[in-house]
mmCIF entry with sequence, helices, sheets and N, C-alpha, C, O atoms, coordinates in Angstrom:
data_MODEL
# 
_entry.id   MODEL 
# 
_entity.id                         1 
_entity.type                       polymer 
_entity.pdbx_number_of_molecules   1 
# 
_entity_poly.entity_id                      1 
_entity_poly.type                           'polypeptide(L)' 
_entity_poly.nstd_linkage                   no 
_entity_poly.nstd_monomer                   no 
_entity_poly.pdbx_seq_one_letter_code       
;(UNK)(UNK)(UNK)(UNK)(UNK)(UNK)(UNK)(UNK)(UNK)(UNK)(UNK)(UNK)(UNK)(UNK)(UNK)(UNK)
(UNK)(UNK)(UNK)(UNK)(UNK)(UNK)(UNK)(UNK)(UNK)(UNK)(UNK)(UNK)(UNK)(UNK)(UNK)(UNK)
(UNK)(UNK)(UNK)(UNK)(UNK)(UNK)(UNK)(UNK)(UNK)(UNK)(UNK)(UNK)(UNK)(UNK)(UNK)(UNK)
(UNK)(UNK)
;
_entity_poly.pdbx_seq_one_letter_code_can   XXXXXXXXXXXXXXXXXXXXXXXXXXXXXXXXXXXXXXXXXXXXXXXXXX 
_entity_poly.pdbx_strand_id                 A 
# 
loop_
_entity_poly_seq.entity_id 
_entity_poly_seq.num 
_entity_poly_seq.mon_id 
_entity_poly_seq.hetero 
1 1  UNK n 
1 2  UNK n 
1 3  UNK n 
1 4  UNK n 
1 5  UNK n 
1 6  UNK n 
1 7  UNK n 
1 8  UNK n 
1 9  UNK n 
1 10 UNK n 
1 11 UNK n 
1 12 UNK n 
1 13 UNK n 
1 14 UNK n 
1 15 UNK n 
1 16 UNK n 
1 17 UNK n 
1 18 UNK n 
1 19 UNK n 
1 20 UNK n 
1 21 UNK n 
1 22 UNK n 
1 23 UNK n 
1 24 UNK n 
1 25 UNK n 
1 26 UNK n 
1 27 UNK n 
1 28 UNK n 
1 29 UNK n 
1 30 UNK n 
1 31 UNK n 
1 32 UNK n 
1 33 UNK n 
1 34 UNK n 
1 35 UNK n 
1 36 UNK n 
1 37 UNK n 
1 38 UNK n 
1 39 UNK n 
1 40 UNK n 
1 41 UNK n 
1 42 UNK n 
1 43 UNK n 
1 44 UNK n 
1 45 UNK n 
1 46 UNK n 
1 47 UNK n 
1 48 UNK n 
1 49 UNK n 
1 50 UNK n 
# 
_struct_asym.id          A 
_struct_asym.entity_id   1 
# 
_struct_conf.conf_type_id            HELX_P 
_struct_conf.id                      HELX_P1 
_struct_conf.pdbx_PDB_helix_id       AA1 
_struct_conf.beg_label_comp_id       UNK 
_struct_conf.beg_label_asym_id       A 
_struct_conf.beg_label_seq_id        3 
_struct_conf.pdbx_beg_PDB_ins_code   ? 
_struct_conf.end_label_comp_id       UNK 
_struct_conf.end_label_asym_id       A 
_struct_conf.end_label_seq_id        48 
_struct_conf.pdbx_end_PDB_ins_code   ? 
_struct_conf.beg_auth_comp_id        UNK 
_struct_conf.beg_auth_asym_id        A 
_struct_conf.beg_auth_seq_id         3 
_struct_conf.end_auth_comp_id        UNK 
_struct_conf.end_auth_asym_id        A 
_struct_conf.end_auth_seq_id         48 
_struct_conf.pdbx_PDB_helix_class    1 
_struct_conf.details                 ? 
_struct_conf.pdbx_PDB_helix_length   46 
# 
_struct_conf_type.id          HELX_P 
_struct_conf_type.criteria    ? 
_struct_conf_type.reference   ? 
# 
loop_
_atom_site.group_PDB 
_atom_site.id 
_atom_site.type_symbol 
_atom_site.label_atom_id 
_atom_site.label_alt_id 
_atom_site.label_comp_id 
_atom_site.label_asym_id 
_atom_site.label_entity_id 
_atom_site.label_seq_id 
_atom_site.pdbx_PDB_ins_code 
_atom_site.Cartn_x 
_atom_site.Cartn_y 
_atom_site.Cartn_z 
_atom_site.occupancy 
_atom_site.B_iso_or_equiv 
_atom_site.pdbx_formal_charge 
_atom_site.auth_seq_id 
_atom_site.auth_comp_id 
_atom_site.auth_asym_id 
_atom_site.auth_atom_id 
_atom_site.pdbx_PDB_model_num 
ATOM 1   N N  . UNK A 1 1  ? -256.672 59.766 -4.213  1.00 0.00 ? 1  UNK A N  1 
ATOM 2   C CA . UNK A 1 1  ? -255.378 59.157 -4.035  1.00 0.00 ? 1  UNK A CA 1 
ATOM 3   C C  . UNK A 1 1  ? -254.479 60.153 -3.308  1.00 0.00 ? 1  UNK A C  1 
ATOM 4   O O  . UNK A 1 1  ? -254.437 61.357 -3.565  1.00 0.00 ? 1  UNK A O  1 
ATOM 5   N N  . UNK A 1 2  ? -253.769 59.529 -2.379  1.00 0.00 ? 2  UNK A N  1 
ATOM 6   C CA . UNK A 1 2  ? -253.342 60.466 -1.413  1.00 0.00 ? 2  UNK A CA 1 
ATOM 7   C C  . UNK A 1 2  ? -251.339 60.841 -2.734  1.00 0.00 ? 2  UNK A C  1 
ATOM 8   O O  . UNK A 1 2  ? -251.020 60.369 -3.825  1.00 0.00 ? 2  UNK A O  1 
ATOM 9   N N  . UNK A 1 3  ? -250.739 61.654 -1.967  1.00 0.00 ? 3  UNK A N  1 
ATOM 10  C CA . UNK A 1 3  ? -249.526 62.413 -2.621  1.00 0.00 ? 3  UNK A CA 1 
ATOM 11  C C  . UNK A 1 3  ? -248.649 61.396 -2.865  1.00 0.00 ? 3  UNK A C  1 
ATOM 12  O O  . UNK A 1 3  ? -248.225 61.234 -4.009  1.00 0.00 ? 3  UNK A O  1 
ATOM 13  N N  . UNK A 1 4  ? -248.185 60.420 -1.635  1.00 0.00 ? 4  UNK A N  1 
ATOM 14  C CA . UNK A 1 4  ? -247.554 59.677 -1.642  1.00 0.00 ? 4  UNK A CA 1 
ATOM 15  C C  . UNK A 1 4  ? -247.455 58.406 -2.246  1.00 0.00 ? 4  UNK A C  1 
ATOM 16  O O  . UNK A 1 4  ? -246.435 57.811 -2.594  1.00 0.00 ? 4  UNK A O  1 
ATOM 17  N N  . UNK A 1 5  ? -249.320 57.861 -2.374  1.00 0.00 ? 5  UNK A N  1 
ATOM 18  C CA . UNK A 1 5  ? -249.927 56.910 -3.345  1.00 0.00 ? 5  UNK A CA 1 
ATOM 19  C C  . UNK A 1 5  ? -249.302 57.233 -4.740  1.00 0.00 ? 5  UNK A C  1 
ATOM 20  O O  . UNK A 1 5  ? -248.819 56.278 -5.348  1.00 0.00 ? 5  UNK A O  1 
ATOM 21  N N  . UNK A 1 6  ? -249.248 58.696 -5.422  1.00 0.00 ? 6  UNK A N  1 
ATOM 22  C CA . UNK A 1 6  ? -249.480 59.034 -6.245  1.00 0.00 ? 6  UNK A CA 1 
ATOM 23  C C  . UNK A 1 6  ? -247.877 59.215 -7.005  1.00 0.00 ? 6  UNK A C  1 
ATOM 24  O O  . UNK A 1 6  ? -247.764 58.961 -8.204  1.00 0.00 ? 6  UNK A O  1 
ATOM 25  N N  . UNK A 1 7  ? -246.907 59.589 -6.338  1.00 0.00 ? 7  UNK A N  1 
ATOM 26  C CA . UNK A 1 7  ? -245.641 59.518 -6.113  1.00 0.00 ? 7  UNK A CA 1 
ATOM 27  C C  . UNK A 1 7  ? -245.014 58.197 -6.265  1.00 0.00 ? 7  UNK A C  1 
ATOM 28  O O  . UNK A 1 7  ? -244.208 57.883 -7.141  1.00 0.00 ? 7  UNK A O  1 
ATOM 29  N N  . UNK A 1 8  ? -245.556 57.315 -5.136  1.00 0.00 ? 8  UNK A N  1 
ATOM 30  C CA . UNK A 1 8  ? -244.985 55.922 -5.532  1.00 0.00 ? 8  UNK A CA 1 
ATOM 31  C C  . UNK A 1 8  ? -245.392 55.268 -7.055  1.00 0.00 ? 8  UNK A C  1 
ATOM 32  O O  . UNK A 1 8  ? -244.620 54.626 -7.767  1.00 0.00 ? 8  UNK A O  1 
ATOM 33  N N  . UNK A 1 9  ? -247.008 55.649 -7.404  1.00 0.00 ? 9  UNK A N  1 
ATOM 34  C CA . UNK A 1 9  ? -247.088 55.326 -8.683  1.00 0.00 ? 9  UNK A CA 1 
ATOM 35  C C  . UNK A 1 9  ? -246.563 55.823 -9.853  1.00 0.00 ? 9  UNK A C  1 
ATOM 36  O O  . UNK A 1 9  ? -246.526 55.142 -10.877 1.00 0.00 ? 9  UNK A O  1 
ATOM 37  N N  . UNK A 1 10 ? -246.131 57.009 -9.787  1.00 0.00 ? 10 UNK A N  1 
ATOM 38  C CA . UNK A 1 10 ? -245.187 57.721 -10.879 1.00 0.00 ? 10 UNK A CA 1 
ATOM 39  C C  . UNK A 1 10 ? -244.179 57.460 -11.002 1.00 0.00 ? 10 UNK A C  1 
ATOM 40  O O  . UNK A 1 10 ? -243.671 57.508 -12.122 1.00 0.00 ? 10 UNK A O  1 
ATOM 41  N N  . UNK A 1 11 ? -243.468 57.075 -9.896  1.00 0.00 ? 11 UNK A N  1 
ATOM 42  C CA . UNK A 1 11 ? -241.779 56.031 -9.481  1.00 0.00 ? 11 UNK A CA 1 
ATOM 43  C C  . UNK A 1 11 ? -241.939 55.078 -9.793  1.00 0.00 ? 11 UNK A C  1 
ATOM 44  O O  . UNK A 1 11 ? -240.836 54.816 -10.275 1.00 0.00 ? 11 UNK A O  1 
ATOM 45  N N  . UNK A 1 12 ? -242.506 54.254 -9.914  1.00 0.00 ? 12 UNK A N  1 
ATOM 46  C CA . UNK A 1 12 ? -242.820 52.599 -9.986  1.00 0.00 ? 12 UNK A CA 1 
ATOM 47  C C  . UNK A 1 12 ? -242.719 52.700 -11.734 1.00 0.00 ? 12 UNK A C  1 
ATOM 48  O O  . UNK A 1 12 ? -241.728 52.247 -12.306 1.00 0.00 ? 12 UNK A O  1 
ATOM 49  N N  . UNK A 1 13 ? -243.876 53.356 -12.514 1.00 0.00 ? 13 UNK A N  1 
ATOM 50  C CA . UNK A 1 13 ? -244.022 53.854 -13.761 1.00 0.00 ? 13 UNK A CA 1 
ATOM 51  C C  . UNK A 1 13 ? -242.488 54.059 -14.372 1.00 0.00 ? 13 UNK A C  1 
ATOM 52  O O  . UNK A 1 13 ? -241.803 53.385 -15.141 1.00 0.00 ? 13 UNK A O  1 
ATOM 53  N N  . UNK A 1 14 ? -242.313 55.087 -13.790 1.00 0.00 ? 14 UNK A N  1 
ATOM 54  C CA . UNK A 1 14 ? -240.974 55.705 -14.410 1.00 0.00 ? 14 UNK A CA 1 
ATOM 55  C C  . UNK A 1 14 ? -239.356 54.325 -14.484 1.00 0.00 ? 14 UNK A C  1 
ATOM 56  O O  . UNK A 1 14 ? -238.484 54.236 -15.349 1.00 0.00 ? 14 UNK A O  1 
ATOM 57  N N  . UNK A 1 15 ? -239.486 53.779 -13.649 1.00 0.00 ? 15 UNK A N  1 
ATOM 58  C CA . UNK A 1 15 ? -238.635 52.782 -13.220 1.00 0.00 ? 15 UNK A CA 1 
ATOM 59  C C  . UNK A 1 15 ? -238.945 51.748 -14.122 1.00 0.00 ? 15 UNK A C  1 
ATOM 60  O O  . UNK A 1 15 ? -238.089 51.113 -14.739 1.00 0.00 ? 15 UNK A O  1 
ATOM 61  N N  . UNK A 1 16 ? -240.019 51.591 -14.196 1.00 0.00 ? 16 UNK A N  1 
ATOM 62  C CA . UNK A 1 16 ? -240.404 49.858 -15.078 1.00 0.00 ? 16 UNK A CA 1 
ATOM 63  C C  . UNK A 1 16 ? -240.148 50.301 -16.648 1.00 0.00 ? 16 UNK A C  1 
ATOM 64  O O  . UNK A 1 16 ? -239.488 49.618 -17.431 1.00 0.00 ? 16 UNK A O  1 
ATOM 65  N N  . UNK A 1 17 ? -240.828 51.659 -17.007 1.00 0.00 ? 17 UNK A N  1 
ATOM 66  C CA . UNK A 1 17 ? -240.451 52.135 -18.454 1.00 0.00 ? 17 UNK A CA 1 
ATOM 67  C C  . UNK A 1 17 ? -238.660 51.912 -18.980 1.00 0.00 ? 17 UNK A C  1 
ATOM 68  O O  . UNK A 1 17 ? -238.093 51.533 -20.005 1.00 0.00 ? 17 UNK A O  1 
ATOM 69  N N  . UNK A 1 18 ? -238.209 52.434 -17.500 1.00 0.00 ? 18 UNK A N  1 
ATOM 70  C CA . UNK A 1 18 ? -236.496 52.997 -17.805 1.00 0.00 ? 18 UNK A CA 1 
ATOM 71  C C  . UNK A 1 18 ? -236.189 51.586 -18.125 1.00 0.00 ? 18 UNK A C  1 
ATOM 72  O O  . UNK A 1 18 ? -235.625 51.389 -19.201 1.00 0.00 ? 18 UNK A O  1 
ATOM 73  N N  . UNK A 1 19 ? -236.569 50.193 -17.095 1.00 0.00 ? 19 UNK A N  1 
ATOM 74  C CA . UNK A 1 19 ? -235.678 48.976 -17.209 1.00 0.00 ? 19 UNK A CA 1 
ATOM 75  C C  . UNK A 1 19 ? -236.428 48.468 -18.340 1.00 0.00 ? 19 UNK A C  1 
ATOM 76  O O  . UNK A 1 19 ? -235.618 47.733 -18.905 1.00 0.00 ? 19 UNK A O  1 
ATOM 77  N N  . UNK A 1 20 ? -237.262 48.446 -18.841 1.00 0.00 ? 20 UNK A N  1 
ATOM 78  C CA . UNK A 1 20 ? -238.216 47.758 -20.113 1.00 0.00 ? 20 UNK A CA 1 
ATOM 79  C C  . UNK A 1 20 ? -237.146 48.057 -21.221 1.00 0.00 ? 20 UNK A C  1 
ATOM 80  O O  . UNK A 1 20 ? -236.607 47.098 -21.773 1.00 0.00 ? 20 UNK A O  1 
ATOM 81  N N  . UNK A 1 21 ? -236.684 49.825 -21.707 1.00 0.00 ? 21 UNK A N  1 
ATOM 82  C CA . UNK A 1 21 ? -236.385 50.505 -22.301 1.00 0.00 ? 21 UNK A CA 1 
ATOM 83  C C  . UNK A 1 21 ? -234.805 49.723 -22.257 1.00 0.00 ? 21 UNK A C  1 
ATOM 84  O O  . UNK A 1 21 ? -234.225 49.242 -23.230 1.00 0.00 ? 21 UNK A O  1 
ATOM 85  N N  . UNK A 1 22 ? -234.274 49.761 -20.710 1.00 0.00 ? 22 UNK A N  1 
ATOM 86  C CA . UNK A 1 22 ? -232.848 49.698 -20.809 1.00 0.00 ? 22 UNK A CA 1 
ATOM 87  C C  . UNK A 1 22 ? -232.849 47.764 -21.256 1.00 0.00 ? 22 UNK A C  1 
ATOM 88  O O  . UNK A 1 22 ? -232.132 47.489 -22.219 1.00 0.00 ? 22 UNK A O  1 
ATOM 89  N N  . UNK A 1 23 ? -233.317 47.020 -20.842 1.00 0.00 ? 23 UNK A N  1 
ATOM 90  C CA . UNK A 1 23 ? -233.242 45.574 -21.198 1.00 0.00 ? 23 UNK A CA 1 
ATOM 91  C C  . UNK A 1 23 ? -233.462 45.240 -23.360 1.00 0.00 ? 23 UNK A C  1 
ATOM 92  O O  . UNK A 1 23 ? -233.246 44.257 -24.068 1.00 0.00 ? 23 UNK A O  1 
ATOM 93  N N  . UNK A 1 24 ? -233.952 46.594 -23.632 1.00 0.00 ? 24 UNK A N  1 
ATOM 94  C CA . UNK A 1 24 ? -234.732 46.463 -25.065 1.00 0.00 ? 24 UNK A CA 1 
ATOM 95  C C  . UNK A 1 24 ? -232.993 46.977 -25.755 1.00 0.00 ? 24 UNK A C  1 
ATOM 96  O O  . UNK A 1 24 ? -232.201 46.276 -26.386 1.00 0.00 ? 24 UNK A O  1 
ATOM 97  N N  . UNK A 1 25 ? -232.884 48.215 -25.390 1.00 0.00 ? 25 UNK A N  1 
ATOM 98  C CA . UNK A 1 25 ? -231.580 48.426 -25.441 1.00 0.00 ? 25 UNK A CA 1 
ATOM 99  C C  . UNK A 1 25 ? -230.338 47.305 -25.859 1.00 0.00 ? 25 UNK A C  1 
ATOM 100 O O  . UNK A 1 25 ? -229.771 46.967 -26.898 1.00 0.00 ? 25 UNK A O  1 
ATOM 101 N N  . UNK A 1 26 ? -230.286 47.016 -24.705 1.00 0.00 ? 26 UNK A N  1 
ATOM 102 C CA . UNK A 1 26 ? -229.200 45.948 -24.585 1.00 0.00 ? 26 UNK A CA 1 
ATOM 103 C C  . UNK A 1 26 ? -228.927 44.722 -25.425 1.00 0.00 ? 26 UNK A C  1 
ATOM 104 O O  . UNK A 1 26 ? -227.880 44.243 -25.859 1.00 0.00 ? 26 UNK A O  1 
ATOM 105 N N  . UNK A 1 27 ? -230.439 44.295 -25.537 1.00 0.00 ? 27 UNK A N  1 
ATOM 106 C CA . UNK A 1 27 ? -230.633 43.142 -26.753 1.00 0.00 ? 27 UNK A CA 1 
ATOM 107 C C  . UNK A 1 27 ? -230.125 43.656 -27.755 1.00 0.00 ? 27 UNK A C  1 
ATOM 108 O O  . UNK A 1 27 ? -228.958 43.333 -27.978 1.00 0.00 ? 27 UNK A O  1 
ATOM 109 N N  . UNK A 1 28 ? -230.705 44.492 -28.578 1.00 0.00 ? 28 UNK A N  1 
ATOM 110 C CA . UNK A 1 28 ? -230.379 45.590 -29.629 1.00 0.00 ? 28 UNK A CA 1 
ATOM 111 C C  . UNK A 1 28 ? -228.974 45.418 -29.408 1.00 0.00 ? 28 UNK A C  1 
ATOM 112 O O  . UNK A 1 28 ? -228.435 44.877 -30.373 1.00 0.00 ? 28 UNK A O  1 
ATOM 113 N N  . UNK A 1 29 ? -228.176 45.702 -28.437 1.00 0.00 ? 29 UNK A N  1 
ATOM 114 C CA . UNK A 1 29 ? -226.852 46.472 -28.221 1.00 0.00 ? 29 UNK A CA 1 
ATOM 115 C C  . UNK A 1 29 ? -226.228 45.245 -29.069 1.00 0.00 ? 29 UNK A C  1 
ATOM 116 O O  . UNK A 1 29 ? -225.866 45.421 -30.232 1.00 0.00 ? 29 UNK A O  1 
ATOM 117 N N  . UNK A 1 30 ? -226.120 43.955 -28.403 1.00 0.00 ? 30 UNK A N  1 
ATOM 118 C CA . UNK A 1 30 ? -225.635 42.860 -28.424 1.00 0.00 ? 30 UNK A CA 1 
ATOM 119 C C  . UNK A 1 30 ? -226.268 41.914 -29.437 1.00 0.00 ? 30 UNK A C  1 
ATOM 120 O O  . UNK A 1 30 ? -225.378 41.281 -30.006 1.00 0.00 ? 30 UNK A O  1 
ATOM 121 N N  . UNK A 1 31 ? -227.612 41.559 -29.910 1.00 0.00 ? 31 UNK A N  1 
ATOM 122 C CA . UNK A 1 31 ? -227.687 41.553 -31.337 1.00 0.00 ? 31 UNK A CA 1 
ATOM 123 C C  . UNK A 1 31 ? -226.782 42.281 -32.632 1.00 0.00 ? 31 UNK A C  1 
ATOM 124 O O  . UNK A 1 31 ? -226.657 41.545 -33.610 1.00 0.00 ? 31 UNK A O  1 
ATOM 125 N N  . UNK A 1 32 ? -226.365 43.171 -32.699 1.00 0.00 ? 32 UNK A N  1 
ATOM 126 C CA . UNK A 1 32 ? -225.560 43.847 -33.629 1.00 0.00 ? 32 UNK A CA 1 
ATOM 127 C C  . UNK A 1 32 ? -224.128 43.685 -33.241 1.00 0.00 ? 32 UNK A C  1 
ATOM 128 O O  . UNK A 1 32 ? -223.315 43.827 -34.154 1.00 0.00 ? 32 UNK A O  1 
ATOM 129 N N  . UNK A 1 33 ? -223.773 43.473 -32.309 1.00 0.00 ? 33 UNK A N  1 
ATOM 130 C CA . UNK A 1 33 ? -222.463 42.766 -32.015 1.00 0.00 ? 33 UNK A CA 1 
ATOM 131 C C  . UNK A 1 33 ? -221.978 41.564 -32.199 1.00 0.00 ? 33 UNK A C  1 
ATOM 132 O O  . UNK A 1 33 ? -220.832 41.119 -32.137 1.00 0.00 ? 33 UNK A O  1 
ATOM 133 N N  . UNK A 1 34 ? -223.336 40.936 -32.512 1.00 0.00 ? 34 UNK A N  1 
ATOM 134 C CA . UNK A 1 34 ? -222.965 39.153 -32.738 1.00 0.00 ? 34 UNK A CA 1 
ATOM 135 C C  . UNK A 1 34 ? -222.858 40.038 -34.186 1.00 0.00 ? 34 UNK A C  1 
ATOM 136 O O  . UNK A 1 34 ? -221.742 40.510 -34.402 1.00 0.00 ? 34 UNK A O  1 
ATOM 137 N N  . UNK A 1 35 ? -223.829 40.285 -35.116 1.00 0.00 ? 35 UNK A N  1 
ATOM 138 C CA . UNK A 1 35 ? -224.056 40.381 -36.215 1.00 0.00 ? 35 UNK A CA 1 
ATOM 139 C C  . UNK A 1 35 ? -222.353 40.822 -36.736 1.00 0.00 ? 35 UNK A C  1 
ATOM 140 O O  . UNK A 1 35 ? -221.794 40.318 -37.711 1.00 0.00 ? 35 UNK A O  1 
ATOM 141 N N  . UNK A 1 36 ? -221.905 41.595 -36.059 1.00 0.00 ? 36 UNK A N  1 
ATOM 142 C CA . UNK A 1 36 ? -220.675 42.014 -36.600 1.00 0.00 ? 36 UNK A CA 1 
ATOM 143 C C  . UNK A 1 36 ? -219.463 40.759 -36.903 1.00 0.00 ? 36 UNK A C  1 
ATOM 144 O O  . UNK A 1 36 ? -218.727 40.566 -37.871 1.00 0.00 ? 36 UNK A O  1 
ATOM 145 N N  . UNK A 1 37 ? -219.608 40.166 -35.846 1.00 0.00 ? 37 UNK A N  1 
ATOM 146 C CA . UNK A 1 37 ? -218.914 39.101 -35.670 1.00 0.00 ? 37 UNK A CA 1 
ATOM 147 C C  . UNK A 1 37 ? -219.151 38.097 -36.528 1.00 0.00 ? 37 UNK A C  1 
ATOM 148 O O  . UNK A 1 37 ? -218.305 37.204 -36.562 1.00 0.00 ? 37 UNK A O  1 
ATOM 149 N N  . UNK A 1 38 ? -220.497 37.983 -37.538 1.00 0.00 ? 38 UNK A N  1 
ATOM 150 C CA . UNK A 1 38 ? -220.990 37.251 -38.555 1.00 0.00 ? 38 UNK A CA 1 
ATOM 151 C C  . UNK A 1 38 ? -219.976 37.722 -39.794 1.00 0.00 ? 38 UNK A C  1 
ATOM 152 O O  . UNK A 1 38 ? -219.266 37.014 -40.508 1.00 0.00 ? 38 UNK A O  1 
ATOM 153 N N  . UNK A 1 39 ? -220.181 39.332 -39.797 1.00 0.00 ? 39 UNK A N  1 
ATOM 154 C CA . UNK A 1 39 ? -219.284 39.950 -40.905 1.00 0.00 ? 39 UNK A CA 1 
ATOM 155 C C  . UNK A 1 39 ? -218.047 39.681 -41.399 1.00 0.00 ? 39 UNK A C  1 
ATOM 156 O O  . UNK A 1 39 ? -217.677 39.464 -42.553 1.00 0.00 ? 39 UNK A O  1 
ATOM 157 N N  . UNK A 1 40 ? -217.101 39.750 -39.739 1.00 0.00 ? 40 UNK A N  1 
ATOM 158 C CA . UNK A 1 40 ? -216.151 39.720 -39.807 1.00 0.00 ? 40 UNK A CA 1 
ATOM 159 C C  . UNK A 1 40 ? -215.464 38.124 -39.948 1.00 0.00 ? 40 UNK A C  1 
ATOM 160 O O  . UNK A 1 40 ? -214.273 38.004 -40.232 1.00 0.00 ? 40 UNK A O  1 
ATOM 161 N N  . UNK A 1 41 ? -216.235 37.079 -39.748 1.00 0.00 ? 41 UNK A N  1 
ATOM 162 C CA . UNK A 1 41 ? -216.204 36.093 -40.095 1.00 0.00 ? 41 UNK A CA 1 
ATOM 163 C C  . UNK A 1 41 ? -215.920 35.654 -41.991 1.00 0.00 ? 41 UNK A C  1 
ATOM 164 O O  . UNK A 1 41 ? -215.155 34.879 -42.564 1.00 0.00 ? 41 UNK A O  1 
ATOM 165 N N  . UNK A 1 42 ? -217.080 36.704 -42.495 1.00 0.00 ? 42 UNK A N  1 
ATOM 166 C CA . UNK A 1 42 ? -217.430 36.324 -43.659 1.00 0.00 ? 42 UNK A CA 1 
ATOM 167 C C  . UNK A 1 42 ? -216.020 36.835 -44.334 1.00 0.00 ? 42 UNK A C  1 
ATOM 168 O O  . UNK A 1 42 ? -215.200 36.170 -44.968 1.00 0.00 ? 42 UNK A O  1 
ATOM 169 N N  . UNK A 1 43 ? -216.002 38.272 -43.985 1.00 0.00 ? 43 UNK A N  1 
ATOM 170 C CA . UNK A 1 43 ? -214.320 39.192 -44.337 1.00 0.00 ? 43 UNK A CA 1 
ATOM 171 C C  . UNK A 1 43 ? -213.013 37.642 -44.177 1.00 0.00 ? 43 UNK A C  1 
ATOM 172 O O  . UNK A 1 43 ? -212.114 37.474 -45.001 1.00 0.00 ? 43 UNK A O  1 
ATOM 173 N N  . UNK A 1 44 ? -213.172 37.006 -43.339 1.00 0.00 ? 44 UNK A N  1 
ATOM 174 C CA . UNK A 1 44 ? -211.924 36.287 -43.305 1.00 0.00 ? 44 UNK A CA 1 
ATOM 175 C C  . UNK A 1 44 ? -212.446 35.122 -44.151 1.00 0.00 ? 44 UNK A C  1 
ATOM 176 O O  . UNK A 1 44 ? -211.516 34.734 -44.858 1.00 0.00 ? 44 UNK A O  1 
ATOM 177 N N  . UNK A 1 45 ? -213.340 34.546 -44.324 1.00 0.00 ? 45 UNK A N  1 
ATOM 178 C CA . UNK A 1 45 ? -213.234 33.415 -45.286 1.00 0.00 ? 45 UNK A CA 1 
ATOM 179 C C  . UNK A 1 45 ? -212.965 33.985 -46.634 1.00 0.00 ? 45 UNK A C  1 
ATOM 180 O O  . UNK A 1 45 ? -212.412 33.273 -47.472 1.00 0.00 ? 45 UNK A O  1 
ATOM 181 N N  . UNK A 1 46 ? -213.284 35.124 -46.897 1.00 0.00 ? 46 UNK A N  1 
ATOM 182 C CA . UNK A 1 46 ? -212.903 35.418 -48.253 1.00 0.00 ? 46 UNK A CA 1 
ATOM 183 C C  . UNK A 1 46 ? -211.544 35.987 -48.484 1.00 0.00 ? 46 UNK A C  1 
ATOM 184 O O  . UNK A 1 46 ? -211.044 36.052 -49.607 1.00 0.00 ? 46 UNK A O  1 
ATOM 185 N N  . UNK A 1 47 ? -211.036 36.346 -47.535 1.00 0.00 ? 47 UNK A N  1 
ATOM 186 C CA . UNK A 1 47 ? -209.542 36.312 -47.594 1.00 0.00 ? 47 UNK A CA 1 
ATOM 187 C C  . UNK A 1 47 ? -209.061 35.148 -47.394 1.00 0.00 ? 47 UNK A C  1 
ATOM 188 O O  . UNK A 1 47 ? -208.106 35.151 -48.172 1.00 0.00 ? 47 UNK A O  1 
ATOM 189 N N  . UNK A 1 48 ? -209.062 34.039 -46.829 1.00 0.00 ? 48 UNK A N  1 
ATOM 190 C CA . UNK A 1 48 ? -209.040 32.953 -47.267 1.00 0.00 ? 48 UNK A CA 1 
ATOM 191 C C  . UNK A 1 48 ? -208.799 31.755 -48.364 1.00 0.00 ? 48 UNK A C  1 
ATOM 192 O O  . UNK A 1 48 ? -207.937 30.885 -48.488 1.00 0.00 ? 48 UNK A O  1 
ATOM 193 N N  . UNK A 1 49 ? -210.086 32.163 -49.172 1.00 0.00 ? 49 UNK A N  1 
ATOM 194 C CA . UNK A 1 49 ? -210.104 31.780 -50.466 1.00 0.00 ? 49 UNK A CA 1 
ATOM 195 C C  . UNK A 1 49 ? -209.790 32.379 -51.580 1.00 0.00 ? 49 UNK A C  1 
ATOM 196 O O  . UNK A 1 49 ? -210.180 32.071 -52.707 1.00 0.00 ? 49 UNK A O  1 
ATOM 197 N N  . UNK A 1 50 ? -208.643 33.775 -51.096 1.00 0.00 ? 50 UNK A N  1 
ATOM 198 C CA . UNK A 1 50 ? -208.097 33.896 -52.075 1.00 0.00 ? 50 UNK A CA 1 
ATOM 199 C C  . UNK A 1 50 ? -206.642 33.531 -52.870 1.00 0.00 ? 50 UNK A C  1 
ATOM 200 O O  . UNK A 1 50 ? -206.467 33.893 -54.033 1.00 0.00 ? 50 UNK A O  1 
# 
């Protein structure tokens, strides 16, 4: 495999890991942001019913 073969495949690698990683991230990020918003929901009905 020539340098450049070998280069583009380590870039390609490195790139697909980073966006796999950064898209896994983000779910995560924004899953726990709804979740909060579940909380803070729950916080006001029970102030609410008091």
């Amino acid at each position: 495999m020539s340098r450049a073969a070998k280069a583009t495949l380590i870039g390609s690698i490195i790139f697909t890991t980073a966006t796999v990683w950064g898209v896994h991230f983000l779910q995560q990020w924004e899953s726990d942001r709804m979740y909060d918003g579940v909380l803070r929901d729950d916080a006001r009905r029970k102030e609410k019913l008091r």
